[in-house]
N, C-alpha and C positions, 0 to 999 in steps of 0.2 A: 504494500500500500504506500503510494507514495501522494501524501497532503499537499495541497497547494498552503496557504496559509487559512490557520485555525484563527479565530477570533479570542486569543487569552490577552496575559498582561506582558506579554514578550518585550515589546516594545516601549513599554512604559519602563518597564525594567532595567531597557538599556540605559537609559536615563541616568540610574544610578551608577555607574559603574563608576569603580575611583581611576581616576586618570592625572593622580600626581603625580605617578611617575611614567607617564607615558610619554612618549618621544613626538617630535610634529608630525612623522608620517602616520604613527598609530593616530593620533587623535583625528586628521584628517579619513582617514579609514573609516575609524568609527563613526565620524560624522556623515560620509556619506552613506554608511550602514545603515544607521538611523533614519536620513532622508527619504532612503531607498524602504526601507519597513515603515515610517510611516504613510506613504503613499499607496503602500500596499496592502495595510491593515485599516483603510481608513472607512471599510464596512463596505465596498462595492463587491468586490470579488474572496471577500473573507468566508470561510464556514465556519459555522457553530461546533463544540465539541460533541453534542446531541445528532449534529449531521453524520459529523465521522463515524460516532458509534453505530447509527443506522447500515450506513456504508459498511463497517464494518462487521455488524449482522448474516449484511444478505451476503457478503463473501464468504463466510463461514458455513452457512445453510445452503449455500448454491452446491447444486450436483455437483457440477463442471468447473469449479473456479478458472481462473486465469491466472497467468502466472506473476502479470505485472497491472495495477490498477492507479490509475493518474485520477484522482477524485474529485478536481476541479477542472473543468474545459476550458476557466477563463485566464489559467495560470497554470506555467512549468511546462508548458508543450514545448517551446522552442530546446528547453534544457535538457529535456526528456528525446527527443528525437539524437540533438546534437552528441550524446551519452550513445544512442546506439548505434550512429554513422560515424562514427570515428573512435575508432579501437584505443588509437593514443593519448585523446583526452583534451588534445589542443580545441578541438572546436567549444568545450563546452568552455574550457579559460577564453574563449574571443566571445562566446555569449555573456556572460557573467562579468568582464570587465565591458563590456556595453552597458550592463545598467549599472554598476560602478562609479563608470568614468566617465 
């Protein structure tokens, strides 16, 4: 089962993090971290933990499961695809520093 984003307190979380001793590149990281989750947690394409576990239900009770289940259709396709056309891994690092950077 692979979640798009769940609707918890992830993000607020990040918030706290202590960053006295963090360096400029780390802080800029985090910062775009944070940008990047709250955009993406901001209730349009988020599921509920109540979603998941439904979801997670009918994969357990299904005759025939599948071997791979993407839960969200409006998040992680590009990431999900670029994971199984390229063996070496470079494409999903050129998805991922896209929303990044």
């Amino acid at each position: 089962v692979e979640p798009g984003p769940v609707g918890t307190a992830f993000g607020s979380n990040l918030g706290r993090a202590d960053t006295s001793t963090a360096d400029q590149k780390s802080l800029q990281l985090l910062q775009a971290l944070m940008s990047y989750m709250g955009n993406i947690t901001d209730g349009s394409i988020t599921q509920t933990s109540e979603e998941m576990a439904e979801i997670i239900k009918e994969i357990l009770l299904s005759p025939k499961p599948h071997i791979r289940y993407l839960t969200n259709k409006d998040y992680g396709l590009e990431e999900a695809n670029s994971k199984l056309s390229d063996l070496t891994g470079d494409k999903l690092v050129e998805v991922l520093e896209k929303q990044f950077f």
